[in-house]
C-alpha positions as CSV (number, residue, x, y, z in Angstrom):
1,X,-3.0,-48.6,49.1
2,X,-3.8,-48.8,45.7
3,X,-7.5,-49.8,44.4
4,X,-8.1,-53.1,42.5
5,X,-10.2,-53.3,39.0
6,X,-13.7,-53.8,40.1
7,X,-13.5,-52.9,44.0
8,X,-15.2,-49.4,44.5
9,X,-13.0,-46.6,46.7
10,X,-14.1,-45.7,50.0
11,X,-14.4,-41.7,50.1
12,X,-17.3,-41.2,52.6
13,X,-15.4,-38.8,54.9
14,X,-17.4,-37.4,58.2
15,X,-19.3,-34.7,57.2
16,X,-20.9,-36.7,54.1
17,X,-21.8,-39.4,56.2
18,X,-23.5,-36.7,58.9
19,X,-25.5,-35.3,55.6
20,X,-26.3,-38.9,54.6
21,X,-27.9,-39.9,57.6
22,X,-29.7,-37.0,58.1
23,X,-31.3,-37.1,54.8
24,X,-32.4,-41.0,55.5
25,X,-33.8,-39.6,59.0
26,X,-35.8,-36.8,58.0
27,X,-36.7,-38.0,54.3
28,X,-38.0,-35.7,51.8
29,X,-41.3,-35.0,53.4
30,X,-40.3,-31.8,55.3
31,X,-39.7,-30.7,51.8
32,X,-43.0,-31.0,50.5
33,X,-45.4,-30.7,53.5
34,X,-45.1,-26.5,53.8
35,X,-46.0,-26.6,50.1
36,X,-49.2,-29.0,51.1
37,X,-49.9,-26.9,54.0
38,X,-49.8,-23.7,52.6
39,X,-52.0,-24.9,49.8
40,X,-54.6,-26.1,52.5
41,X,-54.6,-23.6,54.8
42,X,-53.2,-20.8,53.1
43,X,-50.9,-17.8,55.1
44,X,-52.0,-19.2,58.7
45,X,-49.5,-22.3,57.5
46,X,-46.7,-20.3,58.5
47,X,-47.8,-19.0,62.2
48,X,-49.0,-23.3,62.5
49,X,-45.3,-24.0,61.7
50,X,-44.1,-21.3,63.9
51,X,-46.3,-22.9,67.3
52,X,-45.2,-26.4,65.9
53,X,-41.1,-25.1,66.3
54,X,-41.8,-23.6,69.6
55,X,-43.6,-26.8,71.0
56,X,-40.6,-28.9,69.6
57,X,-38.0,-26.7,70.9
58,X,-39.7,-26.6,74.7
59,X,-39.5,-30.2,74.8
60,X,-36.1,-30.2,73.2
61,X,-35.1,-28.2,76.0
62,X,-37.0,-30.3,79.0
63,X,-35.0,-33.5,77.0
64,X,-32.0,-31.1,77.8
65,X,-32.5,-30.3,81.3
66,X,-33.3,-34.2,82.1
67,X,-30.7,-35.4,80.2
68,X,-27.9,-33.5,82.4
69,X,-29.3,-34.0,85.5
70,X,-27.9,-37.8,84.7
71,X,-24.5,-37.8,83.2
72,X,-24.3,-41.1,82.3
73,X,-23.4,-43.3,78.9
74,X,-26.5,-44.0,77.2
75,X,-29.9,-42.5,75.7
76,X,-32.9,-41.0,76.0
77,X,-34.2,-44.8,76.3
């Protein structure tokens, strides 16, 4: 297939499009918020972060456990 003057190649293979749509989900926030945070509150910042993971990853977990007590197509939703 050969490309045409003008028209732009397509070269977006998986793992590109996986780092691409992460990016647009998460944004460059999580990149400047520890910065903000430890500013503010100084070395407690990290243990907040710490509790903050935790939290997240318990209800990552109960998502887990609900999510395969229902094996069917679909979401969360």
């Amino acid at each position: 297939m050969t490309v045409d003057a003008g028209e732009l190649e397509r070269n977006l293979g998986f793992l590109e499009a996986m780092t691409l749509g992460g990016g647009t989900m998460i944004g460059a926030g999580i990149f400047i918020l520890p910065g903000l945070a430890a500013e503010g509150a100084g070395p407690a910042s990290a243990i907040s972060f710490v509790i903050a993971g935790f939290v997240a990853l318990l209800a990552a977990l109960s998502l887990a456990e609900l999510a395969t007590g229902m094996p069917i197509a679909g979401g969360s939703y």
